[in-house]
C-alpha positions, 0 to 999 in steps of 0.5 A: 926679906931685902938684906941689907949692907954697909961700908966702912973702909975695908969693912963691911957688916951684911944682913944676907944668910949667904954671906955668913961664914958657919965654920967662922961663926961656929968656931968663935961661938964654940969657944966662947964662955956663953956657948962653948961647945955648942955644935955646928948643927945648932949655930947653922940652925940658929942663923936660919931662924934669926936676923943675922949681922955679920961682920966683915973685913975684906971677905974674912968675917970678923964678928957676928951679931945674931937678933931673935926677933917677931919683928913687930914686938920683941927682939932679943940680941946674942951671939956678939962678938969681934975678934981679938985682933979686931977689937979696940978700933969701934967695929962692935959699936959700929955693929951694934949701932947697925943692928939698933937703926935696921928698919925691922927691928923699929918700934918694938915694945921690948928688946932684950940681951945678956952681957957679963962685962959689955955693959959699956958697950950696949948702954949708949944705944939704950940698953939697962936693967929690966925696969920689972926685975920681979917679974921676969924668971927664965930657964937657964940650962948652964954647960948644955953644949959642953960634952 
């Protein structure tokens, strides 16, 4: 697979496993109210297995975007985020819109996230309710990682 990388300023947003930061990612994920807890283990394990974005200023990642995906089909966006004191100067839309024009993430029938309070944020590039809400059911195992 080629990885690809931008530029914007001082920032920068990477597609290469390599350049990921799994202490960074892993700190952030482990407090956040969709993963706290979570173990390194599963963060590395997670990375390997899924189109990864990470977030740059300078060399110090600054926020991460994680695409499950076949790529051919179906993609589902999770794990994003920005730190606080990177917030507020369009780095998340500038990541997402990266994400959405990746050339392997093209033509798929479905692309899927949850979001409690970032709606603003993901509906410009598309994103909504699901059109068949009585159709879609899931297994949801709340506090897993939380020990």
């Amino acid at each position: 697979m080629v990885h690809r990388e931008w530029k914007k300023g001082k920032y920068s947003i990477s597609t290469n496993p390599r350049r990921m930061d799994l202490d960074a990612v892993h700190g952030f994920l482990s407090r956040s109210f969709w993963a706290e807890g979570i173990a390194r283990r599963v963060v590395a394990k997670s990375i390997r297995n899924s189109l990864c974005f990470g977030l740059f200023h300078g060399r110090a990642q600054v926020g991460f975007a994680r695409v499950v995906t076949d790529r051919a089909t179906y993609a589902y966006l999770c794990d994003v985020y920005v730190l606080e004191a990177y917030r507020g100067k369009g780095l998340g839309k500038w990541l997402i819109a990266k994400v959405m024009a990746h050339p392997e993430l093209q033509g798929l029938r479905r692309f899927q996230l949850v979001t409690r309070d970032a709606h603003g944020l993901y509906r410009p590039f598309g994103f909504g309710p699901p059109k068949h809400r009585d159709r879609q059911m899931e297994i949801f195992r709340h506090g897993m990682y939380v020990t």
